[in-house]
C-alpha positions in Angstrom: 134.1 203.9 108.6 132.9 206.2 111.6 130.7 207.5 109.1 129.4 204.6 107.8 129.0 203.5 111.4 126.7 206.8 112.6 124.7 205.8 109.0 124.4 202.2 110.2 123.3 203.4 113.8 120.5 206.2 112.1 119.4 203.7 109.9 118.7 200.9 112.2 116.5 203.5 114.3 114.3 204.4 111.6 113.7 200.6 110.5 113.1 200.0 114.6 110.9 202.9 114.8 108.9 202.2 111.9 108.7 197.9 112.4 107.7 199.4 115.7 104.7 201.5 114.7 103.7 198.7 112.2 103.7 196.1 114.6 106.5 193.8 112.8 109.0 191.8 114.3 112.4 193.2 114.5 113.5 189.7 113.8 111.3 188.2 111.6 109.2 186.2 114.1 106.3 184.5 112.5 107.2 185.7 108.8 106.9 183.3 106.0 109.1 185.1 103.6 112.3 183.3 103.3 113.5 186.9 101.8 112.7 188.9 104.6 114.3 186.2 107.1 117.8 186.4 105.2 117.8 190.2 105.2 117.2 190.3 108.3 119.6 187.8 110.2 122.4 189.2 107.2 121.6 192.5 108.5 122.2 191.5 112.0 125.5 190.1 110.7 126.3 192.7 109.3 125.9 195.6 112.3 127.4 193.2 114.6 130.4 193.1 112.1 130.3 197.0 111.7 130.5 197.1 115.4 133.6 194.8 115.9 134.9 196.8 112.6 134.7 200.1 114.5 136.4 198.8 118.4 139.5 197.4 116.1 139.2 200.8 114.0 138.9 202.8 117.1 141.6 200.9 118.9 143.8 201.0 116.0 143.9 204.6 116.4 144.5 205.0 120.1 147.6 202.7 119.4 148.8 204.8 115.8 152.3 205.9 117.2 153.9 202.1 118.3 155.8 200.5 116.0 154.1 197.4 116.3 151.2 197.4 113.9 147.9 196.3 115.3 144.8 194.3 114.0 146.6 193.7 110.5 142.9 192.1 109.3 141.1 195.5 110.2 141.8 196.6 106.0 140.7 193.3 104.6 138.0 192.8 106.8 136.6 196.5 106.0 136.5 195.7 102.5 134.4 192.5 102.6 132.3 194.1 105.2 131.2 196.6 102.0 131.0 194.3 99.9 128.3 191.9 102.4 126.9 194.9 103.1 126.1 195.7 99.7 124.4 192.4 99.5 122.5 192.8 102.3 121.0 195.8 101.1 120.1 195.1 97.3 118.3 191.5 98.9 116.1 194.4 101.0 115.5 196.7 98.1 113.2 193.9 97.0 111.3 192.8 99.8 107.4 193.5 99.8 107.0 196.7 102.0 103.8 196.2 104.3 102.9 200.2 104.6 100.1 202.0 102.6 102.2 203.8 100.2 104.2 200.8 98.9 103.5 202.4 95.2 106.6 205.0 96.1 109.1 201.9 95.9 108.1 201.0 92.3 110.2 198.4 89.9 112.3 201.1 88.3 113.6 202.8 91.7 114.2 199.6 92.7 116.4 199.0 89.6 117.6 202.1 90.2 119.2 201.1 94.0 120.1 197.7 92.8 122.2 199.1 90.0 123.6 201.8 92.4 124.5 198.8 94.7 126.2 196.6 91.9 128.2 199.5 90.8 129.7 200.0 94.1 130.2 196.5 94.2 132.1 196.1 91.3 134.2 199.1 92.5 135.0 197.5 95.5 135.9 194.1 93.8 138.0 195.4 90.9 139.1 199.2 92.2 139.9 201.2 88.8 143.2 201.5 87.8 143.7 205.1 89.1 143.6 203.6 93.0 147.0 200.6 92.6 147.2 198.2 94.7 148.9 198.2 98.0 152.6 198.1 97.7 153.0 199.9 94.2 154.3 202.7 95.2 157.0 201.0 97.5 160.7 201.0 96.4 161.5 197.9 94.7 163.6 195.6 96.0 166.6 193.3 93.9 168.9 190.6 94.7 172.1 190.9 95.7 173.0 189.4 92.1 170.6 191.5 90.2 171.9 193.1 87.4 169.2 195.7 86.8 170.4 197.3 90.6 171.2 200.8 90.3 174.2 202.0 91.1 174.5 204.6 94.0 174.6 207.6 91.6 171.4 206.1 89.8 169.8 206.1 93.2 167.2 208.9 94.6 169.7 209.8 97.0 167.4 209.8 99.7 168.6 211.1 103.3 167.3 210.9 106.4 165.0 214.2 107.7 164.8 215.1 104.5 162.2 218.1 104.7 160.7 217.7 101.3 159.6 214.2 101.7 156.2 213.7 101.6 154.7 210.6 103.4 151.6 209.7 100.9 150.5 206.8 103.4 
């Protein structure tokens, strides 16, 4: 996400620099498409998101070693902010460009980055099944009554400070 974050950041200066030079609003002031005014306050959304995204992120670092987890709904939150975000962008792919060379955004590029977007929206919404879900590769757990339990011989045998585990979180 500190990635995405710098991207967010670059990004937002060259649309600033280039409403600048153009003389547009940064926030749709005085603009009659209804498109344009949703792209722009759910891009504002959307940075402002990225930016309490990246505190919790960043903060969930500086705290990594306590045993109390912190900002459990930084995961889930990350994952709709992709998938908003990919919204966000597809509604700008087709927004009527006000610059002299609108002919280099033609229909089938613009097919192109809409079906880019949908992709990774679909890939975010149903993950394929070489990524499981969370908890799949935790050890199962039975009932006391269970008959499938294994017995302590069927068991991994796992001790503690074992050397040749391998933590895969």
């Amino acid at each position: 996400m500190a990635l995405a974050t710098f991207f967010a950041v670059l990004g937002y200066v060259f649309v600033f620099t280039a409403h600048f030079v153009s003389g547009e609003s940064e926030i749709a002031l005085g603009e009659r498409s209804s498109s344009r005014i949703a792209h722009v306050a759910l891009g504002y959304v959307a940075l402002c998101w990225l930016a309490v995204q990246t505190a919790a992120g960043v903060l969930k670092a500086l705290h990594q070693n306590e045993t109390k987890k912190s900002f459990t709904w930084h995961g889930t939150s990350g994952k709709y902010l992709l998938l908003f975000a990919y919204v966000t962008s597809t509604l700008g792919f087709w927004l009527r460009m006000n610059y002299a060379n609108q002919e280099k955004w033609a229909v089938a590029f613009r097919v192109a980055l809409t079906g880019g977007s949908l992709l990774l929206f679909g890939w975010r919404l149903f993950p394929p099944a070489a990524y499981p879900p969370h908890g799949i590769d935790e050890k199962p757990t039975y009932d006391d009554d269970d008959n499938n339990k294994p017995s302590p011989s069927e068991s991994d045998g796992e001790t503690k400070n074992n050397k040749n585990d391998v933590n895969l979180a």
